[in-house]
MIGUVEX-733174 format. One record per residue: residue in three letters; x, y, z of N, C-alpha, C, O, CB in turn. Coordinates in steps of 0.1 Angstrom, whole numbers, padded with zeros to 4 digits, always signed. Each point is the difference from the previous one (the first is absolute). Glycine has a CB too. Layout:
MIGUVEX-733174
alaXYZXYZXYZXYZXYZ;...
***
This chain:
MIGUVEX-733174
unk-0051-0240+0397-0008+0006-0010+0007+0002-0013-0005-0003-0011-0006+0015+0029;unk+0027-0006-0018+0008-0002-0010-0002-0015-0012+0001+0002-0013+0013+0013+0034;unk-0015-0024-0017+0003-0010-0007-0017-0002-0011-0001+0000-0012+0022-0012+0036;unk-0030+0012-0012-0019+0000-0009+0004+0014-0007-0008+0003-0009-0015-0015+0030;unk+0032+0019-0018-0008+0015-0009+0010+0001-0014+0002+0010-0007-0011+0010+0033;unk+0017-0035-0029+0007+0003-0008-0008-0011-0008+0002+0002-0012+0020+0009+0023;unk-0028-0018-0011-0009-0014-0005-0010+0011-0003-0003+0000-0012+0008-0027+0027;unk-0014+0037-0006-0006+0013-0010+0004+0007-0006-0008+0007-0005-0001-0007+0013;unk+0018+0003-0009+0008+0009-0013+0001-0006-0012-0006+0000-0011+0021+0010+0026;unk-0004-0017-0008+0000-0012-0014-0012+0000-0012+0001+0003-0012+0010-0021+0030;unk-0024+0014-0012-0011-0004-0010-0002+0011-0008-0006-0002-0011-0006-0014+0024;unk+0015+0025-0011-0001+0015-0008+0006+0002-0014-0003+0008-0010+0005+0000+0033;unk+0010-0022-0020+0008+0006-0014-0007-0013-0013+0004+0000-0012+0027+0012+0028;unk-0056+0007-0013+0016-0007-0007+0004-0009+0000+0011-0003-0005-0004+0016+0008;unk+0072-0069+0007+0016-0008+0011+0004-0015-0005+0002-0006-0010-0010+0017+0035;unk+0009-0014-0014+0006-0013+0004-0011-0007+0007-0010+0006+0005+0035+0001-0003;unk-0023-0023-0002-0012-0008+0006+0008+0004+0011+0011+0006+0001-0023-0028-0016;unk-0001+0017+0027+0003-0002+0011-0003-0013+0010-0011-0001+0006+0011+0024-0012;unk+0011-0034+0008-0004-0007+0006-0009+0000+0013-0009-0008+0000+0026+0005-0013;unk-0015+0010+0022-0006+0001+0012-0015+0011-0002-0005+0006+0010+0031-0012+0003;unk-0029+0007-0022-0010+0012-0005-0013-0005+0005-0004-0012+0001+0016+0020-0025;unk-0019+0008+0029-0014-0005-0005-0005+0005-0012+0007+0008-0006-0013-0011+0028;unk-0009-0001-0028-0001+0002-0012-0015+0010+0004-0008-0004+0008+0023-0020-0023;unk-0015+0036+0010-0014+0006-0001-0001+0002-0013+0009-0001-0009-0010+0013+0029;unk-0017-0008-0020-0008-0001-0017+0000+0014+0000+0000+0005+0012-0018-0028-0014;unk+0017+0031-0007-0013+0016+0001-0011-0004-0001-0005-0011+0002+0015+0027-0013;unk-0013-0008+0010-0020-0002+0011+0000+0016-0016+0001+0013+0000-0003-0020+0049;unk-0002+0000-0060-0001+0006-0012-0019+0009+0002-0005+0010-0006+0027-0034-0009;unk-0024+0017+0022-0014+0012+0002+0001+0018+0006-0007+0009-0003-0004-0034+0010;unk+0023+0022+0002+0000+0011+0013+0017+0004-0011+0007+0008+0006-0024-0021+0028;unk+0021+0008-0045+0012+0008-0002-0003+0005-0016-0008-0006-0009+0028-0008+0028;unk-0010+0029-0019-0001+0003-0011+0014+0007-0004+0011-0001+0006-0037+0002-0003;unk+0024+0005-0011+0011+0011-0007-0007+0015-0007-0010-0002-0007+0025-0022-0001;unk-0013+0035+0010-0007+0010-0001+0011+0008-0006+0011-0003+0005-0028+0000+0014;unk+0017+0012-0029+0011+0004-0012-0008+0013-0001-0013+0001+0000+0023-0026-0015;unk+0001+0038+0013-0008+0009-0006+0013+0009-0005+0012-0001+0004-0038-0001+0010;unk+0022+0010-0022+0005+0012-0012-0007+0011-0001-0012+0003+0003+0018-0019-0016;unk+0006+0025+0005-0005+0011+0000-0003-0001-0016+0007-0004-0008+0006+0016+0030;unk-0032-0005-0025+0001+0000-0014-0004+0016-0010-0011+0006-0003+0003-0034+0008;unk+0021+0032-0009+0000+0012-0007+0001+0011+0011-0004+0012-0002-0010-0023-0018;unk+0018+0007+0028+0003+0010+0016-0017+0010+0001-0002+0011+0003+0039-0005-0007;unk-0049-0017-0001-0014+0005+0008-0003-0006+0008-0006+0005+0009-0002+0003-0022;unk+0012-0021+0011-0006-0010+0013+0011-0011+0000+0009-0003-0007-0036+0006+0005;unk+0018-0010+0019+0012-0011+0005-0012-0012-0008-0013+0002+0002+0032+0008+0029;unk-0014-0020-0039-0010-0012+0000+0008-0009+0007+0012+0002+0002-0024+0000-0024;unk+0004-0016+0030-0003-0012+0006-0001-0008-0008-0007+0002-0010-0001+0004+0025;unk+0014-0016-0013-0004-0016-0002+0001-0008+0009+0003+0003+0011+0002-0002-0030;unk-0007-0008+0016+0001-0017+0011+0007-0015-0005-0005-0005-0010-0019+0014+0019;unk+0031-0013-0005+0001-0017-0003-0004-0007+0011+0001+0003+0012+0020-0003-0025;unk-0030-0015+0004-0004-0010+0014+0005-0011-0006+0009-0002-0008-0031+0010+0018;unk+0014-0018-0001+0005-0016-0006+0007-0004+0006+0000-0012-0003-0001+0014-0016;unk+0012+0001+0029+0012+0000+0002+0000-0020+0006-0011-0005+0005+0015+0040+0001;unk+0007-0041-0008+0006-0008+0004+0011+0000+0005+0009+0009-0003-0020-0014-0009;unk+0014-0005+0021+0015+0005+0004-0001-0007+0016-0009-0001+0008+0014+0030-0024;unk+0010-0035+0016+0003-0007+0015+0010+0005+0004+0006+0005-0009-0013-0026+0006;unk+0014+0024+0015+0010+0003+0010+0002-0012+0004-0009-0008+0004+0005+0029+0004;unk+0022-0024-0007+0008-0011+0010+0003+0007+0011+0005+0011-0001+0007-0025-0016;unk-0014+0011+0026+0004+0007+0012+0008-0002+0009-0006-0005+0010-0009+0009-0014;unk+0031-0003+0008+0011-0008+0008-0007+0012+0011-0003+0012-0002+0030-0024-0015;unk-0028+0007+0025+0000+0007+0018+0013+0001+0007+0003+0009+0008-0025-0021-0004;unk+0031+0001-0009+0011-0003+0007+0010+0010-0009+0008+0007+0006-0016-0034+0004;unk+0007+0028-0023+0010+0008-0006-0008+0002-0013-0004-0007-0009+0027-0003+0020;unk-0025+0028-0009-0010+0003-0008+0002+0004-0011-0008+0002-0009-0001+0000+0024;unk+0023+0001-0016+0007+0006-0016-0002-0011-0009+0003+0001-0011+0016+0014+0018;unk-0026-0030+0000+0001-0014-0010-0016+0001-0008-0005-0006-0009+0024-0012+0029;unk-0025+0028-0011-0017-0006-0006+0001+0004-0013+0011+0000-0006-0028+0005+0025;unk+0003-0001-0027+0001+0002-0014-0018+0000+0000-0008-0006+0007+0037-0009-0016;unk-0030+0023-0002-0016+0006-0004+0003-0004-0016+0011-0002-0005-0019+0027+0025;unk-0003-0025-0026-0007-0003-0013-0014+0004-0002-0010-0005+0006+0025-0013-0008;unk-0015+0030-0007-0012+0007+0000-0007+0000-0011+0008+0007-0007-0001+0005+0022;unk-0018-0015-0025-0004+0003-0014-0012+0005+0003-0005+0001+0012+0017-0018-0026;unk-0018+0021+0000-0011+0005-0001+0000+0004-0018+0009+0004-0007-0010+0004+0036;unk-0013-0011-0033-0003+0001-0014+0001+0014-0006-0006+0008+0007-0009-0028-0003;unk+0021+0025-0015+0000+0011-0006-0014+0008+0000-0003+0012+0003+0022-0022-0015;unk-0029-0002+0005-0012+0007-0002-0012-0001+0010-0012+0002+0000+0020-0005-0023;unk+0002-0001+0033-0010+0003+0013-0002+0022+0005-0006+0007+0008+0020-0040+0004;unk-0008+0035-0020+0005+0014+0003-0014+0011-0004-0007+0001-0010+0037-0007+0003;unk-0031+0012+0019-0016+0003-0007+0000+0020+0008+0003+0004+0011-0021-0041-0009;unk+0015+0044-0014+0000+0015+0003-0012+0008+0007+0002+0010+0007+0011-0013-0027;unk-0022-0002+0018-0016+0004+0001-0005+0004-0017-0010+0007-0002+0012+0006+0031;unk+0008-0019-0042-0006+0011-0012+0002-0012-0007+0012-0003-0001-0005+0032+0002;unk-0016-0039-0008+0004-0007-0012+0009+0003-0010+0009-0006-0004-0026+0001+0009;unk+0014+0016-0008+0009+0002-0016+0013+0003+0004+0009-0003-0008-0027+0014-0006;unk+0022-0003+0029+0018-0002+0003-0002-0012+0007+0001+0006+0010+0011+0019-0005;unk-0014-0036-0002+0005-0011+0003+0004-0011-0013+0009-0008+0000-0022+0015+0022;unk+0002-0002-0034+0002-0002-0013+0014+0002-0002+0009-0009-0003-0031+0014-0002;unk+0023+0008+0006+0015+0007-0006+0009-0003+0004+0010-0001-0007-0015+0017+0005;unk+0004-0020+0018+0013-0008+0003+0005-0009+0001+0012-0001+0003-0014+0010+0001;unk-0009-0022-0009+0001-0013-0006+0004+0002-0013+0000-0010-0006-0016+0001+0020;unk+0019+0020-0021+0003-0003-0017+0012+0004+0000+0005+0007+0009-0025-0003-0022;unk+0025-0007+0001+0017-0001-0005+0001+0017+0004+0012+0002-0003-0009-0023-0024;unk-0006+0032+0031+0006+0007+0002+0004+0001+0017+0008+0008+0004-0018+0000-0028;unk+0003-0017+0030+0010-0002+0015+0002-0011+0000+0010-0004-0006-0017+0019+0020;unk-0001-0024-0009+0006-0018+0005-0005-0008-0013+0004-0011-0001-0009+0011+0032;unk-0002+0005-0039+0001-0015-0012-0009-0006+0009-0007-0006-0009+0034+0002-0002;unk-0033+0000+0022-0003-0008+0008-0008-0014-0008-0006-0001-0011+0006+0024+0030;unk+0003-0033-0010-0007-0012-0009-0006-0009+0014+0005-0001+0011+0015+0000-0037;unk-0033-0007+0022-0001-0010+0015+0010-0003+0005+0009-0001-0008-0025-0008+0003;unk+0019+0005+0017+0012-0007+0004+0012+0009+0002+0008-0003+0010-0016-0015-0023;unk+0011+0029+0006+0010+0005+0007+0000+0006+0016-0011+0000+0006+0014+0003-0030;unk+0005+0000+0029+0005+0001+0015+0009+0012+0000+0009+0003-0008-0009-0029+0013;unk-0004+0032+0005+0012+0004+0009+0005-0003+0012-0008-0004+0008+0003+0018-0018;unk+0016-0015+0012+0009-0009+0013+0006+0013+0007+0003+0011-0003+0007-0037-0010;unk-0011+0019+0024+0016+0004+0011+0004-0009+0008-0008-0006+0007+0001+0027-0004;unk+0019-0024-0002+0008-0009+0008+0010+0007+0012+0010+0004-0007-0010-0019-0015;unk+0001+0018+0031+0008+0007+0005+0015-0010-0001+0002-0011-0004-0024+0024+0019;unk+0029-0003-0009+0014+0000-0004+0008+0000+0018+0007-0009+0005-0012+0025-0033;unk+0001-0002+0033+0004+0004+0012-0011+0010+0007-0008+0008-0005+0033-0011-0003;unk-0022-0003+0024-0004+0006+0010+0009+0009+0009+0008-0006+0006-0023-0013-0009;unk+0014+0033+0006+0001+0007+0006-0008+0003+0010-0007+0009-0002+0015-0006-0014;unk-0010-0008+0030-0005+0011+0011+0006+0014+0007+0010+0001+0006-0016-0023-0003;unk-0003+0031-0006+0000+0012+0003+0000+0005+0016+0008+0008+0006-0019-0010-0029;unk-0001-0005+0026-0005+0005+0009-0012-0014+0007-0002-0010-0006+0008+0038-0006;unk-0010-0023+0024-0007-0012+0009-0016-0004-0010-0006-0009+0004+0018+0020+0026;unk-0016-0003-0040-0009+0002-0008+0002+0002-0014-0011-0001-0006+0005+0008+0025;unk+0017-0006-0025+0008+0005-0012+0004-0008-0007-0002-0011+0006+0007+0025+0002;unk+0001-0016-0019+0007-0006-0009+0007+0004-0014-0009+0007-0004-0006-0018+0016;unk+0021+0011-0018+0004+0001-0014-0003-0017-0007+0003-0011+0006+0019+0033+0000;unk-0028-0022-0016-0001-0019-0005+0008+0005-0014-0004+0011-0004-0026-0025+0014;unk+0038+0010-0017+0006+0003-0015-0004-0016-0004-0001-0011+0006+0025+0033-0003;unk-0026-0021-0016-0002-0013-0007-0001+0004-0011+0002+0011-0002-0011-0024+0016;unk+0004+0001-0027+0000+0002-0012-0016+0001-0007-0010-0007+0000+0035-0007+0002;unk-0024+0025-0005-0019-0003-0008+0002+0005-0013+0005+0010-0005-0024-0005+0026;unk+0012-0021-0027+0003-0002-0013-0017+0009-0003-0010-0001+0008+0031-0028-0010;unk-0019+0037-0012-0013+0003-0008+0002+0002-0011+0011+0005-0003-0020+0004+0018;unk+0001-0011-0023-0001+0001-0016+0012-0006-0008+0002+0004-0011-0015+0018+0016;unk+0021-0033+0001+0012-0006-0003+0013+0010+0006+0012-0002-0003-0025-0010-0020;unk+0010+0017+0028+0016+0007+0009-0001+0000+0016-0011+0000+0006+0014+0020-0026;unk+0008-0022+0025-0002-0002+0013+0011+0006+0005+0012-0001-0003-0024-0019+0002;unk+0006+0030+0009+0013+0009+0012-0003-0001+0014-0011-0003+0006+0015+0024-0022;unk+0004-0018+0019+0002+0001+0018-0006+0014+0007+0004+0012-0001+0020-0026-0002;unk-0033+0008+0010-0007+0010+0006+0001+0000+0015+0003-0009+0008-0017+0008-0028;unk+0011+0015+0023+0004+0002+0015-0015+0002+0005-0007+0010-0002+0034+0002+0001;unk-0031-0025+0011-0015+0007+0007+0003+0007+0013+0009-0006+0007-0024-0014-0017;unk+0010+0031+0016-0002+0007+0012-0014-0013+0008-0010-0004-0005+0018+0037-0007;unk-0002-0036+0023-0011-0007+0001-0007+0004+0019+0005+0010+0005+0008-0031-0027;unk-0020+0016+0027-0005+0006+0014-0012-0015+0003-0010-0003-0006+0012+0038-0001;unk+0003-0041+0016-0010-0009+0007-0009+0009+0002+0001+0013+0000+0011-0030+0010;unk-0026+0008-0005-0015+0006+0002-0005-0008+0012-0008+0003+0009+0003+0004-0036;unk+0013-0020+0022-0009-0004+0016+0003-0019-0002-0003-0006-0011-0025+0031+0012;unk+0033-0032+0011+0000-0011-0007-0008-0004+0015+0002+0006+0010+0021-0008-0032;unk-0030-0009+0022+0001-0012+0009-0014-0007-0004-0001-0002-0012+0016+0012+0033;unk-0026-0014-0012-0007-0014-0006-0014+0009-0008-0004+0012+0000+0012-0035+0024;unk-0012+0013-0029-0011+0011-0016-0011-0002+0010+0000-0012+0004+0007+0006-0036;unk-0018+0013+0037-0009+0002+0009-0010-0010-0007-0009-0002+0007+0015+0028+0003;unk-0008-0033-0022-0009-0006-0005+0006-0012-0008-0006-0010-0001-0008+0030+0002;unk+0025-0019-0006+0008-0013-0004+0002-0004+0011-0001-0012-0001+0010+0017-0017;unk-0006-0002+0026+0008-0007+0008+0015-0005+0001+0003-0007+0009-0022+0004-0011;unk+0024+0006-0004+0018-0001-0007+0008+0011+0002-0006+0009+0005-0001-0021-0025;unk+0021+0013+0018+0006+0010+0002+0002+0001-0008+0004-0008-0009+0001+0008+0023;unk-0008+0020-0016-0001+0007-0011+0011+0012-0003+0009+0000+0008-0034-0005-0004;unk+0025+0012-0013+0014+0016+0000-0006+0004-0011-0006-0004-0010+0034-0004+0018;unk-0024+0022-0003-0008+0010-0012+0010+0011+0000+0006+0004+0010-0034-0009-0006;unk+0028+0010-0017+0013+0009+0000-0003+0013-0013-0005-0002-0011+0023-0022+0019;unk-0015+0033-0005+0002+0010-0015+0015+0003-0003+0009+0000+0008-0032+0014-0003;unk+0024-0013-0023+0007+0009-0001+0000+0008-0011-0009+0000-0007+0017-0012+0021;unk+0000+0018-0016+0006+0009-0009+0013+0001-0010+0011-0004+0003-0022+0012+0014;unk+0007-0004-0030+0015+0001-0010-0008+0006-0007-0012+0001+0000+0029-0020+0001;unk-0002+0029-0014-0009+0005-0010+0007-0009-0014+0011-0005+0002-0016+0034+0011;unk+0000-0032-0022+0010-0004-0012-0004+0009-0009-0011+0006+0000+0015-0031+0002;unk+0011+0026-0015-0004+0001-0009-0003-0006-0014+0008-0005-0007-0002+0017+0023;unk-0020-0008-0019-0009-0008-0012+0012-0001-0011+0000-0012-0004-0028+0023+0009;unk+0035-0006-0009+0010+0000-0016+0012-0010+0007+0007-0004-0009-0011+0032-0006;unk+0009-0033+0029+0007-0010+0007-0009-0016-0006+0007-0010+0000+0002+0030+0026;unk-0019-0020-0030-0008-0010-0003-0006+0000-0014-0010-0005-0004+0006+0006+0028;unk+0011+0006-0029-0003+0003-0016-0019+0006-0005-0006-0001-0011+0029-0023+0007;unk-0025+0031+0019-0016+0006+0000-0001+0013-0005-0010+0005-0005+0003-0018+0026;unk+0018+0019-0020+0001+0011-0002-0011+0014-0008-0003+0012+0003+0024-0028+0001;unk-0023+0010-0013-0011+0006-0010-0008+0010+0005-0008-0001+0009+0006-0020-0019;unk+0006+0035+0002-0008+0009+0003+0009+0012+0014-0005+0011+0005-0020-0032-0015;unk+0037+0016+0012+0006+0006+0009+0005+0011-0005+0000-0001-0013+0003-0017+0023;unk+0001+0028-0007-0001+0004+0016-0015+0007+0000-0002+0004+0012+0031+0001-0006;unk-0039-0001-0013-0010+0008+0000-0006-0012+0009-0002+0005+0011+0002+0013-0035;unk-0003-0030+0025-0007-0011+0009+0011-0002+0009+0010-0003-0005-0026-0010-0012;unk+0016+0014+0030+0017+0000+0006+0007-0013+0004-0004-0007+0009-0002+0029+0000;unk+0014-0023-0014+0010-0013+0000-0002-0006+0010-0002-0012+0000+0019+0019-0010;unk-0018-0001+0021-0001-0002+0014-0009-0007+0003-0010+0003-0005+0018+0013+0009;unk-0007-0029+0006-0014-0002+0005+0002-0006+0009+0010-0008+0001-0022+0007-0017;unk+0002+0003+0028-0002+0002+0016-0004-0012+0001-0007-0006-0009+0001+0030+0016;unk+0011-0031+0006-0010-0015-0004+0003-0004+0020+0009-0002+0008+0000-0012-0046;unk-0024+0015+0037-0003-0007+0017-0005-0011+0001-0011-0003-0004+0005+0020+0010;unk+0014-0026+0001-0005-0020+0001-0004+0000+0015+0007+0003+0009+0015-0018-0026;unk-0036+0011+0017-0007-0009+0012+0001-0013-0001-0005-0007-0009-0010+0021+0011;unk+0022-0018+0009-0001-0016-0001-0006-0005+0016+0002+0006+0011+0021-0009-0032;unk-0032-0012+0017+0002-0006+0010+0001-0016-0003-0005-0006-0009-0005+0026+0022;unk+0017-0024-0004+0008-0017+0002-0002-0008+0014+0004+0002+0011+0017+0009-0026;unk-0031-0022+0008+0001-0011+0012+0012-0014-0003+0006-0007-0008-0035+0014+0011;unk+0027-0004+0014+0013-0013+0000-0007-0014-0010-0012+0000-0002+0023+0007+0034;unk-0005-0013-0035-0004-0011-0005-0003-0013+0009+0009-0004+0008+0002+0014-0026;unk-0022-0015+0018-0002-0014+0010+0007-0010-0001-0002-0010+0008-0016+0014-0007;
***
């Protein structure tokens, strides 16, 4: 179970090639990214990122070799409010333009636990890229009851902070802080 629940972690972030790897896709319908803040300490707001792209190498045999690659479009980022999704597409947070991306590549894998993980890797945004630590938790892996294929589904957790990414604007009254929950799911590749 160890070895599949690290090929689901992996896709989360969010290495090195791996010769003996397998390769899974995200399944960009069923995954997201979910972000929220505190604003003016009256309320928590939400957002979302979609779009996501991204493959896992997966060594079975030696799994510190696999390696994930994850993107997704800036202005895929969507609040429930036009005019702040406006706002955060303009020069006072991401500048955003078509085409830009945010990445994660993982770096390292940590198993925790028979269900657990630490994933650290690099996620690049708005032109800066730091190392982030995901909390991660399998959900469930084996064959997709309607694909047909073998599937892994995973959550996790990290917080960053927005001024680490030059987002900062409006801090600390908007709070630096931000909570960010990743659903993913990943089919093996045929």
């Amino acid at each position: 179970m160890k070895p599949l629940f690290l090929a689901a972690v992996a896709a989360a972030s969010l290495g090195t090639s791996a010769m003996a790897a397998d390769k899974y896709t995200l399944d960009s319908s069923h995954s997201q990214i979910v972000f929220s803040y505190n604003h003016l300490g009256y309320s928590t707001t939400y957002g979302m990122f979609s779009g996501f792209e991204g493959e896992i190498m997966f060594d079975q045999d030696s799994p510190a070799n696999s390696s994930v690659s994850v993107s997704m479009p800036v202005m895929s980022m969507f609040t429930g409010w036009e005019q702040r999704d406006g706002h955060f597409m303009s020069g006072d947070f991401f500048g955003a333009s078509e085409g830009d991306l945010i990445t994660f590549t993982s770096t390292a894998i940590e198993v925790t636990g028979d269900d657990t993980a630490m994933i650290t890797g690099d996620l690049t945004m708005n032109g800066t890229t730091k190392s982030v630590v995901l909390d991660a938790k399998l959900n469930l892996t084996g064959t997709h009851p309607m694909a047909q294929t073998e599937w892994a589904g995973f959550d996790a957790t990290t917080t960053l902070l927005r001024s680490d990414f030059g987002l900062g604007a409006f801090a600390p009254a908007v709070s630096d802080e931000v909570e960010v929950i990743i659903s993913i799911e990943a089919q093996k590749a045929g």
